[in-house]
C-alpha positions in Angstrom: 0.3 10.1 -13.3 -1.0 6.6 -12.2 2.7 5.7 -11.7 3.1 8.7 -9.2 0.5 7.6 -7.6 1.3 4.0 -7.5 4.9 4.8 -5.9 3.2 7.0 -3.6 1.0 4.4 -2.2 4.3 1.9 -2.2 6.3 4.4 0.0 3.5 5.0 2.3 2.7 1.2 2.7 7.3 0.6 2.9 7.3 3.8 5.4 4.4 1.7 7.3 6.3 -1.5 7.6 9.5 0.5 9.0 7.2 1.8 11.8 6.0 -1.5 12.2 9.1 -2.7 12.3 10.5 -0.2 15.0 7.7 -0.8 17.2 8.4 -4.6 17.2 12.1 -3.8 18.1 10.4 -2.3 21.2 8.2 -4.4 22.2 10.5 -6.8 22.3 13.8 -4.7 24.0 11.0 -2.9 26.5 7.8 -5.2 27.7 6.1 -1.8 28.4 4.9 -1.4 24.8 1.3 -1.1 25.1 -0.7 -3.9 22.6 -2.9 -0.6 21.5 0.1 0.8 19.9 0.6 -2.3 18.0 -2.7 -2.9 16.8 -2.5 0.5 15.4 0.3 -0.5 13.7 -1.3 -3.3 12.0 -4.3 -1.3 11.1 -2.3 0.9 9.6 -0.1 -1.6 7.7 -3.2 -3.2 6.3 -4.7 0.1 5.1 -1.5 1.1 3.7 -1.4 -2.3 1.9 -5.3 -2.4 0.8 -4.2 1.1 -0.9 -1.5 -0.3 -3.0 -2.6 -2.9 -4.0 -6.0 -1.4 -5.9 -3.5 1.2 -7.0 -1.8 -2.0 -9.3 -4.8 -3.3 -9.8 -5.1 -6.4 -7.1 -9.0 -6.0 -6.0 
C-alpha cells in the first residue's frame, strides 16, 4: 500500500510540474498572465513536492 501511495504522491507532484509548466508557456507567449496565477503554481509545486518526498522518506 505504501507504494500506491508513494506513486500517487509522484503523479500529483509530475501532474503539478505540467501545470507549472503550461502556465510558464503562457506567460511567456501572452504578458497578461497574472503573477497570482503563478505563485499559485509554485505553492502548489512545493506542496506537491513536500508530500512526496516524506512519502520516500526525505524529512
Amino acid at each position: 500500500m505504501a507504494k500506491d501511495l508513494k506513486d500517487t504522491k509522484l503523479e500529483a507532484h509530475l501532474e503539478a510540474i505540467e501545470k507549472h509548466k503550461a502556465l510558464l508557456e503562457k506567460l511567456h507567449l501572452n504578458g497578461n498572465t497574472h503573477l497570482d496565477e503563478v505563485g499559485e503554481s509554485i505553492e502548489q509545486l512545493t506542496l506537491t513536492l513536500e508530500e512526496y518526498l516524506k512519502i520516500i522518506g526525505i524529512p
